[in-house]
C-alpha positions as CSV (number, residue, x, y, z in Angstrom):
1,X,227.4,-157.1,-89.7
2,X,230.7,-158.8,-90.6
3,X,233.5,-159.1,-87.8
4,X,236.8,-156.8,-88.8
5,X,240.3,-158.7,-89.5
6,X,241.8,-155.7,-89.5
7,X,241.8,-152.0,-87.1
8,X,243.1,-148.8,-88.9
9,X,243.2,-145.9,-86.2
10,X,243.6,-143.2,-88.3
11,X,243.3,-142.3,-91.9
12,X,247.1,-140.9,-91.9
13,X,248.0,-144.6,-90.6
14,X,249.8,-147.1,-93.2
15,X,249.3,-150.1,-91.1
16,X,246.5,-152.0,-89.7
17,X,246.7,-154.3,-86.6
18,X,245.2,-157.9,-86.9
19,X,242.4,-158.7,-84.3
20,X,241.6,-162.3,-85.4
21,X,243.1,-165.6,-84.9
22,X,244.3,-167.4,-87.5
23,X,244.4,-164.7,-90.5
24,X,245.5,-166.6,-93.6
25,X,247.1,-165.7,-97.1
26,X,244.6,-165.0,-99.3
27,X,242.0,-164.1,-96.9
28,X,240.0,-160.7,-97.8
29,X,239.9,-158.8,-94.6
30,X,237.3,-156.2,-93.4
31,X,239.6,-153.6,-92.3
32,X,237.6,-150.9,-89.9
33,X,239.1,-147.2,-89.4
34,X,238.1,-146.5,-85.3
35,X,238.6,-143.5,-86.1
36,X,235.2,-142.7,-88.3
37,X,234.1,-146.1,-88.1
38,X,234.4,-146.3,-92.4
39,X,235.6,-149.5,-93.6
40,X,237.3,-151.0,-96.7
41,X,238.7,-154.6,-97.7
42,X,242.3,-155.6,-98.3
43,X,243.6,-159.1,-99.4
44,X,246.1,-160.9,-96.6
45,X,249.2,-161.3,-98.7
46,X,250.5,-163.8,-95.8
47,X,249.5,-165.7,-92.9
48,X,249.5,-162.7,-89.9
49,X,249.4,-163.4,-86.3
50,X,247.2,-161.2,-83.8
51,X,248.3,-158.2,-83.0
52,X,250.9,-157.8,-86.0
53,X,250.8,-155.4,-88.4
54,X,249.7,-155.1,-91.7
55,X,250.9,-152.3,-94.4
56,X,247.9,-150.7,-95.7
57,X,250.5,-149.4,-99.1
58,X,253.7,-151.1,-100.3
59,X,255.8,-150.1,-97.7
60,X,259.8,-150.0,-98.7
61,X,263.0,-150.2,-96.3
62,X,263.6,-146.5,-95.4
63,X,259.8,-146.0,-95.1
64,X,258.3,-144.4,-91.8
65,X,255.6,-146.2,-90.1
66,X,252.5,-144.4,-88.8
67,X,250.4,-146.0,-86.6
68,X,247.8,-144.0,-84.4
69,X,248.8,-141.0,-86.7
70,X,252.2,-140.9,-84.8
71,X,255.5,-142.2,-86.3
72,X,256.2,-145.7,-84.8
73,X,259.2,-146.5,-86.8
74,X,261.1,-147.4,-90.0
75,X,260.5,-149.8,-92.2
76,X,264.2,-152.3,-92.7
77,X,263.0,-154.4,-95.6
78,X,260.1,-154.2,-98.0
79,X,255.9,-155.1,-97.2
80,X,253.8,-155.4,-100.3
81,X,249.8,-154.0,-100.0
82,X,248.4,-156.5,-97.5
83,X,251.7,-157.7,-96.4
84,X,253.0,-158.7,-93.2
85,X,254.8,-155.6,-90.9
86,X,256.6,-156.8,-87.7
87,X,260.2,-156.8,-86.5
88,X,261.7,-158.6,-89.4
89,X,260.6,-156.0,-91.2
90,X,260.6,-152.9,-88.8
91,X,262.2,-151.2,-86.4
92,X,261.9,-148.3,-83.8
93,X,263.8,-145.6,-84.8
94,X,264.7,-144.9,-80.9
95,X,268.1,-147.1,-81.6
């Protein structure tokens, strides 16, 4: 069995949260929803830190976040399909 790149919590979710070191453009990840434990595969469209998110759709500025099936925030500039989400990009809608 193959190690995941990426964690999906739930199926509403459109980001995933890296859980490797050293994720790198290009790389096809093995994204795992904890949820049902099903899997898919996604292309890294950047180098990603662990821990940062990842948009699972093209997310554009305006776009609400969903993480854990909950609302985490708004998107404040555009993430292609395997793109890089973090706070250049996002923001809490608490201010």
């Amino acid at each position: 069995m193959s190690i995941p790149h990426l964690l999906v919590h739930d199926r509403r979710d459109n980001v995933g949260v890296v859980v490797v070191e050293g994720l790198s453009a290009g790389t096809e990840m093995l994204c795992v929803i904890t949820h049902d434990n099903s899997d898919f595969t996604l292309t890294a469209k950047a180098d990603i830190p662990i821990g940062h998110k990842v948009a699972l759709t093209d997310l554009a500025a305006g776009d609400t976040i969903i993480k854990y099936g909950e609302d985490i925030g708004r998107m404040v500039g555009p993430a292609e399909t395997g793109g890089h989400v973090h706070v250049h990009n996002m923001k809490t809608k608490r201010w």
